[in-house]
N, C-alpha and C positions, 0 to 999 in steps of 0.2 A: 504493500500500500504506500510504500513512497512517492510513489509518482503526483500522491494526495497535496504532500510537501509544499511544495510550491505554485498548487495549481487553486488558486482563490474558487472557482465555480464548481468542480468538485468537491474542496474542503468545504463548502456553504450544503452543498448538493447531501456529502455525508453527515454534515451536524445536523440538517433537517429530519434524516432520514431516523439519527437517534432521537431528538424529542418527539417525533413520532412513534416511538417505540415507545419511550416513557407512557404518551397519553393513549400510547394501547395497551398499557398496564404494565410491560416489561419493569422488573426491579431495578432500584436504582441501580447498587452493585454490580449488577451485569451489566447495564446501561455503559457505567463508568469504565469499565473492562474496555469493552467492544470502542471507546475514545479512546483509551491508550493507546489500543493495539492500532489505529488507524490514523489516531488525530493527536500528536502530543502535546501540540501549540496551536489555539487558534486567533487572532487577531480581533483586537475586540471589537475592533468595527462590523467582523463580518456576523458575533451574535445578533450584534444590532438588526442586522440586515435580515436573517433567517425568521428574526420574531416576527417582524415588519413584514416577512413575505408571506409568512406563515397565517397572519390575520388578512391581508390584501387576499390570498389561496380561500379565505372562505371560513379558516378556525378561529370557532368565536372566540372574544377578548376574554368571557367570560373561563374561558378555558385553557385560554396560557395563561392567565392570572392563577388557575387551579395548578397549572403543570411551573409556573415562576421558580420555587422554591425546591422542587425538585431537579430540573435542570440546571439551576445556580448552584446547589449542593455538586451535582457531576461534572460539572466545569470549572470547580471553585478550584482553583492553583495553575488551571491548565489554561488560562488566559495571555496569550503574548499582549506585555506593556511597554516592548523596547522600545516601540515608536511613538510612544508618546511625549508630551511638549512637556520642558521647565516648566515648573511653574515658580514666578514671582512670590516674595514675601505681601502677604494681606492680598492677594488675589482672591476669589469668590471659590474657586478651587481648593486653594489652599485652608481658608478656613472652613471650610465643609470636612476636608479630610481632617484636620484639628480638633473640629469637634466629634466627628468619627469615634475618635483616639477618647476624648470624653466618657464617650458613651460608652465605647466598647469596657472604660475603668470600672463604670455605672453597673452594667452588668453582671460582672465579674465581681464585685461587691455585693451585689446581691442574690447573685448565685451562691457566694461563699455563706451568706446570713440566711439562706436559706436549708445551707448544708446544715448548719449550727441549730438550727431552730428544730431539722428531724432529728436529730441526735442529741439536742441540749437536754437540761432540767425545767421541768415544770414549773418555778421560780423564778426563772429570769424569760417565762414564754410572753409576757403580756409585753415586758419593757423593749423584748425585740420585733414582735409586732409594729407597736407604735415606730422603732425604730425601719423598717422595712416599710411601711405606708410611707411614711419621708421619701426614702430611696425614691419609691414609684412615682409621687409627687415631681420628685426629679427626674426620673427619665420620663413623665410625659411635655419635659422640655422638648423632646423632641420633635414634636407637631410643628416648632418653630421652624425648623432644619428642613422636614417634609414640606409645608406652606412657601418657605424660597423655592423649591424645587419648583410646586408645581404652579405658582402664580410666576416667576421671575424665569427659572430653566428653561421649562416646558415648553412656551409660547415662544421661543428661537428656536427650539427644536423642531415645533411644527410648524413655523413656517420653512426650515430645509426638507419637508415632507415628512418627519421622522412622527407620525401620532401614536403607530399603534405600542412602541416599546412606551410611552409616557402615560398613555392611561394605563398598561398593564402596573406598571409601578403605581400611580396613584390608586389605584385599586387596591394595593399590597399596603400600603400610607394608613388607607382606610380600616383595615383589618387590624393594623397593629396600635393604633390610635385605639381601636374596640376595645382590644385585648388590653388595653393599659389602664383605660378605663375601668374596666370592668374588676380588673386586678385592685385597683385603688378602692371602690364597692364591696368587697370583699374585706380588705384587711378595714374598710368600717364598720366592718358587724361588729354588731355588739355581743360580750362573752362567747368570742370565735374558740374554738379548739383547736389543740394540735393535730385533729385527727381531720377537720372540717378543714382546715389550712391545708394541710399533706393532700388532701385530695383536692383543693383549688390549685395547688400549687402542678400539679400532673394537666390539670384545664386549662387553666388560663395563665398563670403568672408563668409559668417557665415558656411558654407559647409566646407570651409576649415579649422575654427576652430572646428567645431565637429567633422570631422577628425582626428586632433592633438588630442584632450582631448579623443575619441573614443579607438587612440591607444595605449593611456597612462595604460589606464584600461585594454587592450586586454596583455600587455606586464605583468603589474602589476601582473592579476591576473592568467593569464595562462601560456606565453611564459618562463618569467625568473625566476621562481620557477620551472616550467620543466626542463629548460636546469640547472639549478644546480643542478639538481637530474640527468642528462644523464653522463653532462661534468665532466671528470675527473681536478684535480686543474692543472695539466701539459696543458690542453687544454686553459681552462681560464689564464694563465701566457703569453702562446703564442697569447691568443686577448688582452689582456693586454702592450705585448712588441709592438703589432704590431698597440695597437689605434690611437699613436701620429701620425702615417704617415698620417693618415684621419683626425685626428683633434676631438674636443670635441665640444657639445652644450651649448650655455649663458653658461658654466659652468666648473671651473677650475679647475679637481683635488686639495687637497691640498695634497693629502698621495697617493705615486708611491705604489701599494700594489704588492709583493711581495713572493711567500710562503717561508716557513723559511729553505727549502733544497735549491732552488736556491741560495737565499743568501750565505747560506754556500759555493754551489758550486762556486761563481763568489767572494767571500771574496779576495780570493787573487789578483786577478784583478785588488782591490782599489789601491794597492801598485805597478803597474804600470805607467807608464808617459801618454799612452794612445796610438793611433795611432798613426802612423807619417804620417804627411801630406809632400808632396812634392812638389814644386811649381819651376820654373824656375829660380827665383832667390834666391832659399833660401829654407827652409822648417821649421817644427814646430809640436809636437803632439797636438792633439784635446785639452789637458787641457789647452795648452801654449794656442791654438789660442781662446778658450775661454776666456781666460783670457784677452786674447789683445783684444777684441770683445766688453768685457764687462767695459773695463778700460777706452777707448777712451769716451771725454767728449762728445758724441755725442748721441740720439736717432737712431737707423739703424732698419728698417721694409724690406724685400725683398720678392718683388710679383713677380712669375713666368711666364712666357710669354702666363699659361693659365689665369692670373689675379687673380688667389690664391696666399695669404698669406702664406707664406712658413718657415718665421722667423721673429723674433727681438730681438736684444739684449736686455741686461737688467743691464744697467749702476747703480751705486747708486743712480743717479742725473736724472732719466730719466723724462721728458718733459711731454710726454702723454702716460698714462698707457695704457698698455697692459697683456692680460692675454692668454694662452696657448689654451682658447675659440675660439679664433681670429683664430688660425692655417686653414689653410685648405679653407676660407671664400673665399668667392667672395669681392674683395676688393670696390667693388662699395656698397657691403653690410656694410663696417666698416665706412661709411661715409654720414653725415647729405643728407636726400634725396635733399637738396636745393643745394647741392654742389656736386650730384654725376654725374652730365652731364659735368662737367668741370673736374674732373676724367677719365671719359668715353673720352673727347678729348685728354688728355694729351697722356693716354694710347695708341690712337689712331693715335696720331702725333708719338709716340715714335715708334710704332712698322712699320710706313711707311718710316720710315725716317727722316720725317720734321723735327723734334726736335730734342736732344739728353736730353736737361736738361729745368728747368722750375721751378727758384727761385721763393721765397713768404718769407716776414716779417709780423710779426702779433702782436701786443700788448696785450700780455694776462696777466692782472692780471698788477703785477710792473716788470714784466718779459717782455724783446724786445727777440724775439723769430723767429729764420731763418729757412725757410722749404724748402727744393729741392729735386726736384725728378729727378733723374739721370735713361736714358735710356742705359740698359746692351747689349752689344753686345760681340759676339764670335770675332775671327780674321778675321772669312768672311762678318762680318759685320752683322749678324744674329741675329734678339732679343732674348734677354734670358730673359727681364723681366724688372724691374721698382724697383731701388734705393731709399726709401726714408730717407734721412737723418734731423734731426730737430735738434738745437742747440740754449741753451739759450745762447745771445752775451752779455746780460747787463752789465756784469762786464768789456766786452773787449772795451766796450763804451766809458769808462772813462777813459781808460789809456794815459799817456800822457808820454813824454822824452823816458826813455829808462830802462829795466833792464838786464845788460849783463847775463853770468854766472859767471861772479867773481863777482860777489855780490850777489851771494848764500851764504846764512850762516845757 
């Protein structure tokens, strides 16, 4: 079967020929056999191409979405990725594979707290519960990572004609979004067992890590080495300009990537004051109101009336860190699972009415530290969202008499 080697329209011709073996029932194991022996390396463009031909042939989407996970399983290492492109520091690439790496930690952590939990003591089952609903809480960051793909990737994809690989993937997005869900539903029952657990965990929660790590590899070795070979760098700038409105996975950029035409083209810009913003009492361009934003000695987070994190400043002095990961989350997600149902009321008093605000002191460290969350309304009284402000007071503790301004020196 060498002759397969180097001959693209046969090598396409036999990988067709095994995932139809798969979706006629054949095991994978043999599956995988019958590709050594004929196929040892195949070019990831040309999977691209076989699924694509394979749905255009007439097999429904519905059914390589079913056959996805098994044919990624039998090609998984057997992927040739010599030809693929550098990629840049802070590219759209690069940070997808970063948070990859994320996720994949995510997993693996909870696979291990899961080993623990069928093997532990009856004593420590409750406090690793709670601990493990967090975990999930965090990997349904994920959706973030999925939502770039298929509002930002996808639509460059399909206009080079590529549809049918992209909804078989967002198809696969959907299922494991289920599964994570449904996972997080579970570890909030109430007096769950370890026996009720053990058998969620065979259902749904281990399904939905093999999901994540399944798509890590589908993205790795086929998806984002294709689309650097379709996308032009003007496409990737514009999913690039446009990630932050969705937000990032566990993971923070550190480098805004850039190509070196735009830069030139927007250079002058730097020398600008910025937008003018205009408000009824006054106004201000975007650098000034940054400025005052990030000057004020206070912590500010703002969650939008769909419960996403939308902002926070970023004082010298700030309280509790934050990373540009956060953006976009479900705010019930950025907070201890023992504290999220008193989140879930506040939010809930705020948006009926009941409340408007909802002070809290806390002693953290040698630091006396004030938390309030202020409910947003319009002039018709309408929620727009959830204030939270946090402010270290210690030093204002101690003050005593008086310091005018004439005793500034």
């Amino acid at each position: 079967m060498s002759e397969l080697i180097d001959n693209s329209r046969e090598r396409k011709k036999r990988l067709k020929e095994l995932i139809l073996k798969l979706h006629s029932g054949e095991p994978e194991q043999k599956v995988r056999q019958e590709l050594l022996e004929t196929l040892s390396r195949i070019p990831y463009g040309e999977v691209v191409e076989v699924e694509q031909e394979l749905i255009s042939e007439g097999l429904p989407e519905s059914e390589v979405l079913k056959l996805c996970d098994a044919h990624s399983a039998v090609l998984q290492g057997h992927v040739d990725l010599s030809g693929s492109k550098t990629i840049p520091d802070g590219h759209p690439v690069e940070v997808m594979i970063n948070e990859n790496a994320e996720l994949k930690k995510l997993t693996i952590a909870i696979t291990a707290l899961l080993l623990e939990i069928e093997e532990g003591d009856d004593s420590s089952f409750p406090a690793k519960v709670m601990k493990l609903r967090g975990l999930f809480n965090n990997l349904f960051d994920v959706d973030k990572h999925y939502l770039r793909k298929e509002y930002l990737l996808f639509p460059f994809l399909e206009n080079q004609g590529i549809t049918g690989p992209p909804k078989v993937m967002w198809g696969k997005h959907d299922e494991i979004r289920e599964l994570i869900k449904g996972s997080i539903d579970v570890l909030q029952t109430e007096n769950l067992t370890r026996e009720e657990l053990t058998a969620a965990a065979e259902i749904i929660l281990k399904p939905a890590l093999r999901g994540v790590e399944e798509m890590t590899v589908k993205e790795e070795e086929i998806l984002l080495p294709m689309s650097l070979d379709k996308l032009t760098e003007a496409n990737w700038y514009e999913i690039c300009r446009q990630s932050l409105e969705i937000g990032f996975c566990l993971y923070d950029p550190p480098v805004d990537w850039k190509p070196r035409w735009a830069a030139e083209a927007e250079e002058p810009e730097m020398h600008k004051s910025g937008n003018s913003i205009q408000l009824p009492t006054g106004g201000f361009t975007t650098e000034e109101l940054l400025s005052i934003l990030n000057t004020l000695p206070v912590d500010m987070t703002f969650v939008d009336k769909n419960d996403k994190v939308k902002y926070f400043s970023q004082s010298a002095e700030r309280i509790f860190k934050r990373n540009r990961a956060i953006l976009n989350r479900d705010v019930r997600h950025c907070h201890p699972p023992a504290s999220a149902h008193i989140v879930d009321k506040i939010i809930e008093d705020f948006r009926s009415g009941r409340q408007n605000r909802a002070p809290f002191w806390i002693n953290l460290g040698e630091k006396f530290v004030h938390i309030e969350y202020f409910a947003l309304r319009n002039e018709n009284g309408e929620y727009l969202g959830t204030l939270e402000v946090s402010q270290d007071l210690t030093k204002y503790r101690v003050l005593e008499g008086e310091q005018r301004i004439l005793s500034y020196t």
